[in-house]
mmCIF file of the N, C-alpha and C atoms, coordinates in Angstrom:
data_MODEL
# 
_entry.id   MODEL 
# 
loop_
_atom_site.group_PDB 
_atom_site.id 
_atom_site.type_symbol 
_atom_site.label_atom_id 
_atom_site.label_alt_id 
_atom_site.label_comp_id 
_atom_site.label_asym_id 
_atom_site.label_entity_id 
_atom_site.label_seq_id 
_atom_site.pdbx_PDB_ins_code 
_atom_site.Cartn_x 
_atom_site.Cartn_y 
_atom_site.Cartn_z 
_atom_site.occupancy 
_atom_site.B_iso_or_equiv 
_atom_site.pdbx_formal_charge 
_atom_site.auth_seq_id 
_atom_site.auth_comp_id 
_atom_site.auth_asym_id 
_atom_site.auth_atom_id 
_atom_site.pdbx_PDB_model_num 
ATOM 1   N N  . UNK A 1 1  ? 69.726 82.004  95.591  1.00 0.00 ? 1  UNK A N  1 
ATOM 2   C CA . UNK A 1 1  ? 70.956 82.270  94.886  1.00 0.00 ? 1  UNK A CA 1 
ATOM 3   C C  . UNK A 1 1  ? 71.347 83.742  94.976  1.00 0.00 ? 1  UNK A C  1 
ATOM 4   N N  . UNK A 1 2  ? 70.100 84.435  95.086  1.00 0.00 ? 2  UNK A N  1 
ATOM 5   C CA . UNK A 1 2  ? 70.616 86.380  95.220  1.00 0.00 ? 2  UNK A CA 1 
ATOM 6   C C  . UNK A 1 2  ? 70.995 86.664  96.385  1.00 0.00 ? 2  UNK A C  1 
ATOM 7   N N  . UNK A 1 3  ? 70.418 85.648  97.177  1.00 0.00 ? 3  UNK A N  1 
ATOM 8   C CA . UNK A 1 3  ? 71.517 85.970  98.702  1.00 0.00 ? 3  UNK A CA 1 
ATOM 9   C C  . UNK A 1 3  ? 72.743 85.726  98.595  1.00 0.00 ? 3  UNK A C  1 
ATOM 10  N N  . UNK A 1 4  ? 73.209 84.550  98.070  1.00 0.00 ? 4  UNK A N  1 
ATOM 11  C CA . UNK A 1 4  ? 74.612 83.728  98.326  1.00 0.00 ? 4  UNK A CA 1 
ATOM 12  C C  . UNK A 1 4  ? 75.431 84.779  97.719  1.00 0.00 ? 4  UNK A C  1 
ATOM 13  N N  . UNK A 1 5  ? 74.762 85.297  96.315  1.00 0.00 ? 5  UNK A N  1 
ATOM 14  C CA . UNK A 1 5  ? 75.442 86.513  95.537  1.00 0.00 ? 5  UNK A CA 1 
ATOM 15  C C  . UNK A 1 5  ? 76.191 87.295  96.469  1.00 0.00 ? 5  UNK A C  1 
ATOM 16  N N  . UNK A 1 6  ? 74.731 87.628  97.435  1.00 0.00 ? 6  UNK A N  1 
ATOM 17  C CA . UNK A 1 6  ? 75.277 89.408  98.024  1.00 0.00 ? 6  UNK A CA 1 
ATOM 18  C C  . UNK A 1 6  ? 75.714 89.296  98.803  1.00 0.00 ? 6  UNK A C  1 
ATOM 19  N N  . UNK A 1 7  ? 75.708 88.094  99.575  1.00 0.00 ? 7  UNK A N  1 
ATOM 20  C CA . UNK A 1 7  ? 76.822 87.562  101.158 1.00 0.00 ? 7  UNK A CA 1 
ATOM 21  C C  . UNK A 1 7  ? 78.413 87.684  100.088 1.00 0.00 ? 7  UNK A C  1 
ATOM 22  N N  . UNK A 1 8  ? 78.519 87.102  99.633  1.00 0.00 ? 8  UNK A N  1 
ATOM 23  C CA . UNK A 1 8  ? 79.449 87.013  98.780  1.00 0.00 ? 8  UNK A CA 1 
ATOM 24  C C  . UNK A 1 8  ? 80.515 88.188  98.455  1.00 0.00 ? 8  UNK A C  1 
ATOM 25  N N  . UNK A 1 9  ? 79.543 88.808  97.493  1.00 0.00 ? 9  UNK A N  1 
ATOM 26  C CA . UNK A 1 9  ? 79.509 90.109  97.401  1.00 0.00 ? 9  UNK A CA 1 
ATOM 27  C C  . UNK A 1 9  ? 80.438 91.506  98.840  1.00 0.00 ? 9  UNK A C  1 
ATOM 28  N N  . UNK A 1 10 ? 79.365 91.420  99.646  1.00 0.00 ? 10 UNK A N  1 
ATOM 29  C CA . UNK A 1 10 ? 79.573 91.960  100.853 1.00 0.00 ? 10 UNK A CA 1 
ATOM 30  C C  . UNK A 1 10 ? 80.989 91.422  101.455 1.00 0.00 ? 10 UNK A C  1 
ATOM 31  N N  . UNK A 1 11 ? 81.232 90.045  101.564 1.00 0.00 ? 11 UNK A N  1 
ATOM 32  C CA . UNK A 1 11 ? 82.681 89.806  101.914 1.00 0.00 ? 11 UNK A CA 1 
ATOM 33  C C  . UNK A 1 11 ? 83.574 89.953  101.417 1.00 0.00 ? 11 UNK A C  1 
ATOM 34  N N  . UNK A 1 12 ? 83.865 89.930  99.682  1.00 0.00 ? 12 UNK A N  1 
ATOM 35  C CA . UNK A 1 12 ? 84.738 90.472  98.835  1.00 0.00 ? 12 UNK A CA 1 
ATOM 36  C C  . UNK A 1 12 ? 85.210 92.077  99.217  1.00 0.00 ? 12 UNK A C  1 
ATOM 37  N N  . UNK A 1 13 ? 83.796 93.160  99.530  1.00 0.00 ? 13 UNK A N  1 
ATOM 38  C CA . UNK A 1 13 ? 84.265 94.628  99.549  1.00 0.00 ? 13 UNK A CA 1 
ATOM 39  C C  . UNK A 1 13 ? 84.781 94.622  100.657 1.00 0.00 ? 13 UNK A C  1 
ATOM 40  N N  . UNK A 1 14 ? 84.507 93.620  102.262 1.00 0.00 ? 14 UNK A N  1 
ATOM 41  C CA . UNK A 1 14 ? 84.884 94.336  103.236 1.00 0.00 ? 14 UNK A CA 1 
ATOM 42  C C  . UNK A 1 14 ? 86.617 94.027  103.139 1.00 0.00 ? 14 UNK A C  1 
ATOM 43  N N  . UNK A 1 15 ? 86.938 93.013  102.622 1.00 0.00 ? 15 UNK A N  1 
ATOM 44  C CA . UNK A 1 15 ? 88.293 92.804  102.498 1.00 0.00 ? 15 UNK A CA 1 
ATOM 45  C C  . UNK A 1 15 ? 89.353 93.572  101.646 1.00 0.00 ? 15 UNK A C  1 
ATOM 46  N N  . UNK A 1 16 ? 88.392 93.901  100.867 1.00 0.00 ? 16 UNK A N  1 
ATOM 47  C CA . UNK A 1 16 ? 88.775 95.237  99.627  1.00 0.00 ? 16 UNK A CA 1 
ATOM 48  C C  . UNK A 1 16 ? 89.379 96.447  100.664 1.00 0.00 ? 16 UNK A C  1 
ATOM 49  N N  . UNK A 1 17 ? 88.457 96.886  100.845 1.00 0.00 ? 17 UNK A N  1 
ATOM 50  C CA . UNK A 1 17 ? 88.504 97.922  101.695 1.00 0.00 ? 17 UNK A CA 1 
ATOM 51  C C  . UNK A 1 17 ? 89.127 98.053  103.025 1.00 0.00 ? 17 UNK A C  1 
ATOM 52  N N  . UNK A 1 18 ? 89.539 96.881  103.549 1.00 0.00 ? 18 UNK A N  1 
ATOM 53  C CA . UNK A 1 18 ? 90.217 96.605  104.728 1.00 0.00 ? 18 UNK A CA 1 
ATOM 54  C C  . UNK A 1 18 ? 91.810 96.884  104.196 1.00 0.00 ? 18 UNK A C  1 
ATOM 55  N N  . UNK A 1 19 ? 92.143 95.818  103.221 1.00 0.00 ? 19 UNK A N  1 
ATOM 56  C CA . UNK A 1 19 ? 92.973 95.978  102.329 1.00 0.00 ? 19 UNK A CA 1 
ATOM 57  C C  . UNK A 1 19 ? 93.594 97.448  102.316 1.00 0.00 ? 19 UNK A C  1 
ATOM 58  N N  . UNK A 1 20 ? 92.606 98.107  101.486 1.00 0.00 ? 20 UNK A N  1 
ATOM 59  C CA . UNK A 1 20 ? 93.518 99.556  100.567 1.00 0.00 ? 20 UNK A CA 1 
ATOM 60  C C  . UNK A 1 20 ? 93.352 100.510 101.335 1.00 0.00 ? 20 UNK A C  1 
ATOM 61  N N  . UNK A 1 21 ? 91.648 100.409 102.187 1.00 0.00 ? 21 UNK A N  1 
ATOM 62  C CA . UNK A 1 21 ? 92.195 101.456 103.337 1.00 0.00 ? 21 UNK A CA 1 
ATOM 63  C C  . UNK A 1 21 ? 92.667 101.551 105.092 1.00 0.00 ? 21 UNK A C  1 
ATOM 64  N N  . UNK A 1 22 ? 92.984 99.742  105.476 1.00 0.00 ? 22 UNK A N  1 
ATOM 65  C CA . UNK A 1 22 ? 93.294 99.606  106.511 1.00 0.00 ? 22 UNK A CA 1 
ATOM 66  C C  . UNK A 1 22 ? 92.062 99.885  107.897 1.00 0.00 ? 22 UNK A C  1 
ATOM 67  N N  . UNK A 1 23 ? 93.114 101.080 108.798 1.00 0.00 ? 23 UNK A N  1 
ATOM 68  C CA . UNK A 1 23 ? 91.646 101.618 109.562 1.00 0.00 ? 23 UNK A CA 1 
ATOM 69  C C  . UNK A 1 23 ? 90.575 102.507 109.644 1.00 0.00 ? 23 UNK A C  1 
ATOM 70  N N  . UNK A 1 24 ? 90.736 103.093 108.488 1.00 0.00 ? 24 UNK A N  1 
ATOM 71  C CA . UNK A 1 24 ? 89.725 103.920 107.522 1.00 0.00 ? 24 UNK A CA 1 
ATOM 72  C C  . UNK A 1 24 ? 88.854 103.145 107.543 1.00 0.00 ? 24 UNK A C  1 
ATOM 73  N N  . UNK A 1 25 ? 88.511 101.799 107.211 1.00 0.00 ? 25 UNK A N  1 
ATOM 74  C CA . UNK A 1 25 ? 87.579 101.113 107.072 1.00 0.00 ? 25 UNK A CA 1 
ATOM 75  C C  . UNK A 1 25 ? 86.641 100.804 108.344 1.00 0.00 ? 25 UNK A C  1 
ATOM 76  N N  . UNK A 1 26 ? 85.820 101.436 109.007 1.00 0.00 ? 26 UNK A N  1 
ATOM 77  C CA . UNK A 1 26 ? 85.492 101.862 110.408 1.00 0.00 ? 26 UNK A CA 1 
ATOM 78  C C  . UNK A 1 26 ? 84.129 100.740 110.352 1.00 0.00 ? 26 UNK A C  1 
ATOM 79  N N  . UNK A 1 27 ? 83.424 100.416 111.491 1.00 0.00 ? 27 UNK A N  1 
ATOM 80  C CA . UNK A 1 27 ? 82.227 99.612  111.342 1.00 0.00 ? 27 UNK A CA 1 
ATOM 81  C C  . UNK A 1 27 ? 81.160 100.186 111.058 1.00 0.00 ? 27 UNK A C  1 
ATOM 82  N N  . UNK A 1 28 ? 81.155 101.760 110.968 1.00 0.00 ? 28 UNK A N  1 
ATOM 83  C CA . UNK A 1 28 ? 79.798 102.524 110.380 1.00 0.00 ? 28 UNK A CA 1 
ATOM 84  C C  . UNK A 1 28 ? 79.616 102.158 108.706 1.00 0.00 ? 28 UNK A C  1 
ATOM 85  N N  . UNK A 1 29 ? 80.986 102.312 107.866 1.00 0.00 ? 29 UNK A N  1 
ATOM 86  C CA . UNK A 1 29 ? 81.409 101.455 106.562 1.00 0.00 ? 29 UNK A CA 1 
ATOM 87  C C  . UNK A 1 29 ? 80.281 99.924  106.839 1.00 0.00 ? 29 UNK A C  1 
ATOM 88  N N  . UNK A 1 30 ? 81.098 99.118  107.117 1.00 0.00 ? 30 UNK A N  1 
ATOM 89  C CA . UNK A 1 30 ? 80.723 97.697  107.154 1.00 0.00 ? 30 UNK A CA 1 
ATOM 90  C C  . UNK A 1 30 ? 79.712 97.815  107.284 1.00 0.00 ? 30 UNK A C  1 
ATOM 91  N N  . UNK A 1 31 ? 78.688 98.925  108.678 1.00 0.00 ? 31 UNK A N  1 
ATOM 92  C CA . UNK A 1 31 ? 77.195 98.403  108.613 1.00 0.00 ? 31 UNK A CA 1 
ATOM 93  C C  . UNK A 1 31 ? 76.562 99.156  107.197 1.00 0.00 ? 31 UNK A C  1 
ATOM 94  N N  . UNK A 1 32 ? 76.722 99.599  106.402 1.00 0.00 ? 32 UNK A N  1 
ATOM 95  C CA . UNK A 1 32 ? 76.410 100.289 105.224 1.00 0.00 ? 32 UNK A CA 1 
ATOM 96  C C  . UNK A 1 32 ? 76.119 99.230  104.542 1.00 0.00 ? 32 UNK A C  1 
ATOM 97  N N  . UNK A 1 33 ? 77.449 98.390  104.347 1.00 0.00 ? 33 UNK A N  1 
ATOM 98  C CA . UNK A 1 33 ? 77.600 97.241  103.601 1.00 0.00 ? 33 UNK A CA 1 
ATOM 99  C C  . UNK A 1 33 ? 76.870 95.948  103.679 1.00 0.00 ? 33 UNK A C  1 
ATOM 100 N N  . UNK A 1 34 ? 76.220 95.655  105.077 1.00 0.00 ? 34 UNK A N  1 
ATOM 101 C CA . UNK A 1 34 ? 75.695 94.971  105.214 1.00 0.00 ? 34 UNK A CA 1 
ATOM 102 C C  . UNK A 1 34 ? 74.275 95.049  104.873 1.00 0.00 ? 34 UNK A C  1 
ATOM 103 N N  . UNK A 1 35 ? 73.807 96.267  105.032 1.00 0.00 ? 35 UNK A N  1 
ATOM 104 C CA . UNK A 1 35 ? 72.542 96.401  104.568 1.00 0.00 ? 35 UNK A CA 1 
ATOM 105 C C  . UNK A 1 35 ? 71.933 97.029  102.798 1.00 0.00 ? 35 UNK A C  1 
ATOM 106 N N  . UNK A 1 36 ? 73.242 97.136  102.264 1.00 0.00 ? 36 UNK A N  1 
ATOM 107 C CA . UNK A 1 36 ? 73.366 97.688  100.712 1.00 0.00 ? 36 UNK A CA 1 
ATOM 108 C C  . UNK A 1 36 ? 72.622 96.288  99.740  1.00 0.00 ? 36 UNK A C  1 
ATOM 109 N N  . UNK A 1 37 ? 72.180 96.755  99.072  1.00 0.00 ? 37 UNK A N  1 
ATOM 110 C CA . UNK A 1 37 ? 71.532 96.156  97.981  1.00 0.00 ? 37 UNK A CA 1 
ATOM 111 C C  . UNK A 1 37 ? 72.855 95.435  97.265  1.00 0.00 ? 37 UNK A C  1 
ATOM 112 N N  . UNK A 1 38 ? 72.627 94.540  96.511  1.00 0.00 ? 38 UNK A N  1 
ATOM 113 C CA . UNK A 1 38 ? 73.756 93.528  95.569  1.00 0.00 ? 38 UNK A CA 1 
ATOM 114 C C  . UNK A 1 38 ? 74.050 95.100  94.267  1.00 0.00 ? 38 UNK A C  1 
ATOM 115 N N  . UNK A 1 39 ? 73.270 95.713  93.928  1.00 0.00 ? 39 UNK A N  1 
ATOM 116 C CA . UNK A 1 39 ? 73.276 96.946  92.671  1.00 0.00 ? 39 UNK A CA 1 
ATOM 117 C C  . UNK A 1 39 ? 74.882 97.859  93.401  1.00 0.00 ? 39 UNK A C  1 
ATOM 118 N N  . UNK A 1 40 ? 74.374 98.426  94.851  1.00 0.00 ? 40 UNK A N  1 
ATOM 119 C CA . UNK A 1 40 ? 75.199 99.469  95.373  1.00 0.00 ? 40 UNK A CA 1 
ATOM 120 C C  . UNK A 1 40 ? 76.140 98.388  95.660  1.00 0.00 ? 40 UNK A C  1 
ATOM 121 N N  . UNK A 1 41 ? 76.520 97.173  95.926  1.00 0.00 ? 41 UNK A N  1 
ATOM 122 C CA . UNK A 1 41 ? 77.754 96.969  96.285  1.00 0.00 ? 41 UNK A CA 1 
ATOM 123 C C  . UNK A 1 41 ? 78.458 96.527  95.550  1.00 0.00 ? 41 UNK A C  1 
ATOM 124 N N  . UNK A 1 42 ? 77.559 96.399  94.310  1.00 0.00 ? 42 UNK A N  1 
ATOM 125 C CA . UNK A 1 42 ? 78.938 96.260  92.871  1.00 0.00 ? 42 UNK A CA 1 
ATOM 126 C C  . UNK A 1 42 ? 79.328 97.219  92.690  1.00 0.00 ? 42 UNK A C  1 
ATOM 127 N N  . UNK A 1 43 ? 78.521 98.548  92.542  1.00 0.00 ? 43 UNK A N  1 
ATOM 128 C CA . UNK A 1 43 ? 78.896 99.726  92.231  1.00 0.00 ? 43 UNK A CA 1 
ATOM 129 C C  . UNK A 1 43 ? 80.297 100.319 93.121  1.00 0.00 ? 43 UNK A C  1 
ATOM 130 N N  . UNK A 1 44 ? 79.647 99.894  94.541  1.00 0.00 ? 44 UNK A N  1 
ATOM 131 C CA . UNK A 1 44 ? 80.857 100.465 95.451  1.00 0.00 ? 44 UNK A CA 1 
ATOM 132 C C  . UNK A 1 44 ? 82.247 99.443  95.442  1.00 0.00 ? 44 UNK A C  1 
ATOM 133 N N  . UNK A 1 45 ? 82.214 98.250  95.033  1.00 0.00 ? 45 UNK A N  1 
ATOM 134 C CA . UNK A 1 45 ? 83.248 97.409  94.618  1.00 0.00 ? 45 UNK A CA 1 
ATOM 135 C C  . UNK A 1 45 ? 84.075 98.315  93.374  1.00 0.00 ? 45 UNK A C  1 
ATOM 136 N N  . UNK A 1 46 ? 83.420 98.342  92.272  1.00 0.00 ? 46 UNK A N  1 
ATOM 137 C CA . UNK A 1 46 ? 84.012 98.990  90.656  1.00 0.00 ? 46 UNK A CA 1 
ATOM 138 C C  . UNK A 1 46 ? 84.838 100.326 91.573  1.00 0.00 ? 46 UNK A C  1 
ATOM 139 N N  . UNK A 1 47 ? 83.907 101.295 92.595  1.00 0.00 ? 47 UNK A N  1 
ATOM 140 C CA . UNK A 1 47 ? 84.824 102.466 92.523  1.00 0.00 ? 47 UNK A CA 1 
ATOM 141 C C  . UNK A 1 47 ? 85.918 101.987 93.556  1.00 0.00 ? 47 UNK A C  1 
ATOM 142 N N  . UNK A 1 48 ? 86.151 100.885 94.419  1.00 0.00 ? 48 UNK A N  1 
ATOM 143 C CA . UNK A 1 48 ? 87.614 100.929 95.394  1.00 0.00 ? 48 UNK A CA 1 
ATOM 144 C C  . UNK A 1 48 ? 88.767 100.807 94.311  1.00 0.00 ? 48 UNK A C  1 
ATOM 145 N N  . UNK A 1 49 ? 88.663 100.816 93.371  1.00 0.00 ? 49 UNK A N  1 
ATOM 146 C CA . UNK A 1 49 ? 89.521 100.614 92.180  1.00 0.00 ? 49 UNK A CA 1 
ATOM 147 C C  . UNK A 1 49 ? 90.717 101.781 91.564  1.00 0.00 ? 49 UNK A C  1 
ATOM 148 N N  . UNK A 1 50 ? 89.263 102.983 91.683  1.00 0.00 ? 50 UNK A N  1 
ATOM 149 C CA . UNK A 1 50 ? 89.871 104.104 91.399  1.00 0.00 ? 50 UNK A CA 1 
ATOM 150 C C  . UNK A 1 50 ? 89.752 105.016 92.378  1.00 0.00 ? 50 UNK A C  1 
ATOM 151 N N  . UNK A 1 51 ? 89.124 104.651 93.506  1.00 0.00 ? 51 UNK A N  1 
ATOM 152 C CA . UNK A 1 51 ? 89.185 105.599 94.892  1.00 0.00 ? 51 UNK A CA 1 
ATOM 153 C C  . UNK A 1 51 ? 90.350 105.809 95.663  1.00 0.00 ? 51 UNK A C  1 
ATOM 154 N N  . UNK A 1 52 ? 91.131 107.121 96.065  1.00 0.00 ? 52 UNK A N  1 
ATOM 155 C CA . UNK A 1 52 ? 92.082 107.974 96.431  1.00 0.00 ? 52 UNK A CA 1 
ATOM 156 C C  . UNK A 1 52 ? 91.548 108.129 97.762  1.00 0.00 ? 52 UNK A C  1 
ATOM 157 N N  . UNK A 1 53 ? 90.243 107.697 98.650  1.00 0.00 ? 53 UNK A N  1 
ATOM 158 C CA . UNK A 1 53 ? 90.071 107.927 99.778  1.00 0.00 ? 53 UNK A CA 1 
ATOM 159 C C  . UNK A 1 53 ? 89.054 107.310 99.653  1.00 0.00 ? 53 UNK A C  1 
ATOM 160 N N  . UNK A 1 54 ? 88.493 106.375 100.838 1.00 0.00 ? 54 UNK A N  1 
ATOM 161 C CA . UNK A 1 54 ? 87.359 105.843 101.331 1.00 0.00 ? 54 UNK A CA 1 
ATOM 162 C C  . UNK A 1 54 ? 86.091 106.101 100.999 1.00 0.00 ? 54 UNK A C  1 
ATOM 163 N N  . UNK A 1 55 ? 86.269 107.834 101.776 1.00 0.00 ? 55 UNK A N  1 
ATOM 164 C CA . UNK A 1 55 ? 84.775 108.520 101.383 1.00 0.00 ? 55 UNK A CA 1 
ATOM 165 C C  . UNK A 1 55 ? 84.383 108.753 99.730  1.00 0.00 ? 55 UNK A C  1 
ATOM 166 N N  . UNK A 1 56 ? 85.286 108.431 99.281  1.00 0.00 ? 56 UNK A N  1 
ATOM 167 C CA . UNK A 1 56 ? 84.760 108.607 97.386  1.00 0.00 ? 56 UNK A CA 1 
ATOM 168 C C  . UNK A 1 56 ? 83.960 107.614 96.968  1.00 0.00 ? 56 UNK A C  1 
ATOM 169 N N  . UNK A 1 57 ? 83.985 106.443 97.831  1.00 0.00 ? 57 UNK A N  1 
ATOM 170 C CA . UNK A 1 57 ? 83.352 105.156 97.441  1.00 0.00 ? 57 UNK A CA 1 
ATOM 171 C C  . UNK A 1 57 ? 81.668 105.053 98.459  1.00 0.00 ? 57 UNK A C  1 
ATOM 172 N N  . UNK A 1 58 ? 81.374 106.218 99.370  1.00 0.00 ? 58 UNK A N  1 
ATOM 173 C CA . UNK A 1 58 ? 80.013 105.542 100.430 1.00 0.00 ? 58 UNK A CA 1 
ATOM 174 C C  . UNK A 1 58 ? 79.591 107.273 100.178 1.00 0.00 ? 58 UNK A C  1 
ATOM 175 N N  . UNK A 1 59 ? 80.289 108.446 99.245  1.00 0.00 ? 59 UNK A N  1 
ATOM 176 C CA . UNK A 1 59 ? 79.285 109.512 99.124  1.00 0.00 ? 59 UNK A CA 1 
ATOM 177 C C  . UNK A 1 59 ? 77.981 109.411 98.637  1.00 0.00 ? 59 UNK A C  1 
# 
């Protein structure tokens, strides 16, 4: 079930982020994402919310 979470998880941000920052969203991003813990990719989900640039969300 903590996989299905973080697959889950992981597909929600990349669309997030595809979304608000288009081609900002580069595949060095995505491979981050793929290998991030379910903790860091809620965290990095909560900040695309209030992030003004990409890099505010993978510092």
């Amino acid at each position: 079930m903590q996989q299905g979470m973080q697959q889950g998880e992981v597909a929600v941000l990349h669309r997030l982020l595809q979304t608000k920052f288009g081609e900002k969203f580069t595949d060095t991003y995505r491979q981050r994402i793929d290998k991030a813990n379910i903790n860091t990719l809620l965290d990095w989900s909560e900040q695309v919310l209030s992030a003004q640039s990409i890099d505010e969300i993978f510092r």
